[in-house]
Wavefront OBJ file of the C-alpha trace (Angstrom):
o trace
v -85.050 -52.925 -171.058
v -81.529 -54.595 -170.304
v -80.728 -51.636 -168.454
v -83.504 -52.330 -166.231
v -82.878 -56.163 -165.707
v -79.515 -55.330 -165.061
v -79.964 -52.662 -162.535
v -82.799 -55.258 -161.053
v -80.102 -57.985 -160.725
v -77.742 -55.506 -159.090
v -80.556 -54.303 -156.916
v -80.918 -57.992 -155.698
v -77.670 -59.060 -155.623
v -76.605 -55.858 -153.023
v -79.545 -57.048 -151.245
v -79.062 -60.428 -150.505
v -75.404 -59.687 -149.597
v -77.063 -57.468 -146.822
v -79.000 -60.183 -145.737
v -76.737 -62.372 -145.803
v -74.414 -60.862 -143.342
v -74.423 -61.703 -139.956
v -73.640 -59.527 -136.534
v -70.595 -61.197 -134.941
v -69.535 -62.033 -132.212
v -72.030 -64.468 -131.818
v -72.860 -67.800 -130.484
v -73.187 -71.089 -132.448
v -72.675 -74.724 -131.956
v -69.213 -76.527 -133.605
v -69.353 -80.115 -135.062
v -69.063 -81.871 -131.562
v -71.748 -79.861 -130.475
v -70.222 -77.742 -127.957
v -70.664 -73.764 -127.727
v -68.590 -71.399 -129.706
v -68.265 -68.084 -130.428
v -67.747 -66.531 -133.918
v -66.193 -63.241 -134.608
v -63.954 -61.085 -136.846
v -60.399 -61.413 -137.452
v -60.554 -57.180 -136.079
v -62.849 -58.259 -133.252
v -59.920 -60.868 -132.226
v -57.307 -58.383 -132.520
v -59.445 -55.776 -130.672
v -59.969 -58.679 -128.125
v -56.494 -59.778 -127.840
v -55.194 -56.121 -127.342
v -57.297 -55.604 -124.451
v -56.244 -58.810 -122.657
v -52.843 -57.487 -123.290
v -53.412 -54.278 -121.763
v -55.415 -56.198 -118.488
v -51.777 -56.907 -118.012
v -50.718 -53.138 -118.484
v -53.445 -52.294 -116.484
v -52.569 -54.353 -113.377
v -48.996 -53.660 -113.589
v -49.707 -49.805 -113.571
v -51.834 -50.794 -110.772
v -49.024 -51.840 -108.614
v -46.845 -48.894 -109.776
v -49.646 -46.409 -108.761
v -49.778 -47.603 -105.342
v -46.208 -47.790 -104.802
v -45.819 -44.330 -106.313
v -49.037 -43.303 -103.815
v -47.333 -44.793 -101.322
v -44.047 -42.473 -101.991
v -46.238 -39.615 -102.315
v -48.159 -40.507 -98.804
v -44.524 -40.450 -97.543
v -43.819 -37.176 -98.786
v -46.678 -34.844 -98.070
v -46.255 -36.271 -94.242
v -42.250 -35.322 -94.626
v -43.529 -31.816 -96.401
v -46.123 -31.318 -93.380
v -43.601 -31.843 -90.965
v -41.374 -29.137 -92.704
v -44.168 -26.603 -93.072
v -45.124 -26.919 -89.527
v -41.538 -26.182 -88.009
v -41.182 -23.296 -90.494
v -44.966 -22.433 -89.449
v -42.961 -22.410 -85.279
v -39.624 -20.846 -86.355
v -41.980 -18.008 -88.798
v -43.762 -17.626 -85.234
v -41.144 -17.586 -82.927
v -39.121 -14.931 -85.430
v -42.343 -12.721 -85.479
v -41.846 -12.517 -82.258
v -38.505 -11.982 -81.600
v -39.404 -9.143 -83.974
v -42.149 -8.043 -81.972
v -39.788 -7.760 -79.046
v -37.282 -6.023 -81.110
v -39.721 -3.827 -82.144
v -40.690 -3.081 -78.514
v -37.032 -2.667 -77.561
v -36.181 -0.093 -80.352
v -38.880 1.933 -78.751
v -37.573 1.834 -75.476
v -34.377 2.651 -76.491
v -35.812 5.737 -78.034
v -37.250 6.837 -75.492
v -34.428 6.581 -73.554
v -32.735 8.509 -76.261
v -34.865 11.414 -76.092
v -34.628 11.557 -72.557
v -30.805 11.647 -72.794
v -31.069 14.425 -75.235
v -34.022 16.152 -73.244
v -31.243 16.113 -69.871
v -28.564 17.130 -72.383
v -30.256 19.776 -73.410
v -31.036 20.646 -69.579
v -27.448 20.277 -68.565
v -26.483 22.388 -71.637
v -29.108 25.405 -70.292
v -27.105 24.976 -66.692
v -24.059 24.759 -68.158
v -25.045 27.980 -70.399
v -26.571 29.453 -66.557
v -23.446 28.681 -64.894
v -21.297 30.516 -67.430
v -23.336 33.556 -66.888
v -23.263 33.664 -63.303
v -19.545 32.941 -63.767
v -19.378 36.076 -66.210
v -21.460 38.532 -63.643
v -19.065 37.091 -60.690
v -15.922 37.831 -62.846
v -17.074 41.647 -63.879
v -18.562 41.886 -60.194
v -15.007 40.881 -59.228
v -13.050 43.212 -61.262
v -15.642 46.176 -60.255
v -14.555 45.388 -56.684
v -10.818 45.037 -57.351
v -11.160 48.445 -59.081
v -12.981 50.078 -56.257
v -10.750 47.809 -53.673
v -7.296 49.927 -55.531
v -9.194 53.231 -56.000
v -10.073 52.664 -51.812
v -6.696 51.214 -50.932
v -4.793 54.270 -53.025
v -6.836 56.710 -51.401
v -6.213 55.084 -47.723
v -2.931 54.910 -48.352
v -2.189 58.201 -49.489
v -4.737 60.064 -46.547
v -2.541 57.381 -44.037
v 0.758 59.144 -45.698
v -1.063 62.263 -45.321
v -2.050 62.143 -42.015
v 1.524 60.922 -41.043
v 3.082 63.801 -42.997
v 0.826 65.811 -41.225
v 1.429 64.558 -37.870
v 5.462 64.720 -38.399
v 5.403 68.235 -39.558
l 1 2 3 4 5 6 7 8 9 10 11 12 13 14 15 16 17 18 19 20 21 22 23 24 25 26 27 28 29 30 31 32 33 34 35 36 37 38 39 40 41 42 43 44 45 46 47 48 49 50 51 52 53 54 55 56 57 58 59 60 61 62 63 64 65 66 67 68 69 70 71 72 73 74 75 76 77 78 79 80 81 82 83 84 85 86 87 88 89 90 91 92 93 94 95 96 97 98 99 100 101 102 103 104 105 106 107 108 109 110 111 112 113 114 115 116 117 118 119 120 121 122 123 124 125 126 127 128 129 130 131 132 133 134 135 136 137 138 139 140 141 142 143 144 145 146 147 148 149 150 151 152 153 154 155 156 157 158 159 160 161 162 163 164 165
C-alpha cells in the first residue's frame, strides 16, 4: 500500500509539473501594465544570433552584388573573346579552304607537267630514232657513195688507160 501512495504522489507530482509549464515566447503584461514578451534564455540566444546574422546577411548582400557585378563584367569580356576567336576560327577555315583549293590546282598543274614531260620524253625518245635511222641511212650511203666513187674512179683510169694505149 505505500508503494501505491507513493507511485500516486509521483504520478501527480509529474503531472502537475506538465501542467504547469507554459509555451514561451508569449505575451503578458509587466507591473506598469505595458506588453511584454516572455521567453527562454535558448529562445534569446536563438533570437539574438539571428539578428546577428541579419547583419551577415546584408553584408553578404552587398558582396554578392559587387561580386555579380564582376562576374557581369566578365562574361561580357569572355563574349567578346569568344566571338573574335569565333571570326579568326572562320576566317582561318577559310584560308584553309582556299589552301585546300590551291593545293589542288597545283596538282593539277603537276600532272600536267609530268603528262608533257612524259610527251616530250616520247619525242625526245622519237627524235633519237629518226636520228639513229638517218645516221645508219647515212653510213649506207657513204658506203655505197665509196663503193660508186672507187668504181668511177677506177673505170675513169680505165678508160684513160685505154684511150692512151
Amino acid at each position: 500500500m505505500k508503494k501505491f501512495i507513493l507511485l500516486l504522489i509521483v504520478i501527480l507530482g509529474v503531472q502537475f509539473q506538465a501542467f504547469s509549464q507554459t509555451d514561451y515566447p508569449r505575451y503578458d503584461k509587466d507591473s506598469s501594465g505595458q506588453m511584454i514578451v516572455l521567453m527562454t534564455i535558448e529562445q534569446a540566444q536563438a533570437l539574438d544570433n539571428s539578428t546577428d546574422l541579419i547583419a551577415l546577411f546584408e553584408q553578404l548582400n552587398s558582396q554578392i552584388i559587387n561580386y555579380d557585378s564582376v562576374c557581369v563584367k566578365v562574361i561580357g569580356e569572355k563574349e567578346q573573346v569568344i566571338a573574335q576567336q569565333t571570326i579568326q576560327i572562320n576566317n582561318l577555315k577559310g584560308a584553309i579552304a582556299n589552301k585546300d583549293q590551291q593545293i589542288a590546282k597545283l596538282q593539277e598543274a603537276i600532272v600536267k607537267k609530268d603528262e608533257t614531260i612524259a610527251n616530250l620524253d616520247k619525242q625526245v625518245k622519237n627524235g633519237e630514232d629518226q636520228i639513229s635511222l638517218n645516221n645508219k641511212e647515212i653510213r649506207r650511203l657513204k658506203g655505197k657513195m665509196a663503193i660508186g666513187g672507187s668504181l668511177g674512179g677506177l673505170a675513169i683510169v680505165g678508160l684513160v688507160l685505154a684511150i692512151l694505149l
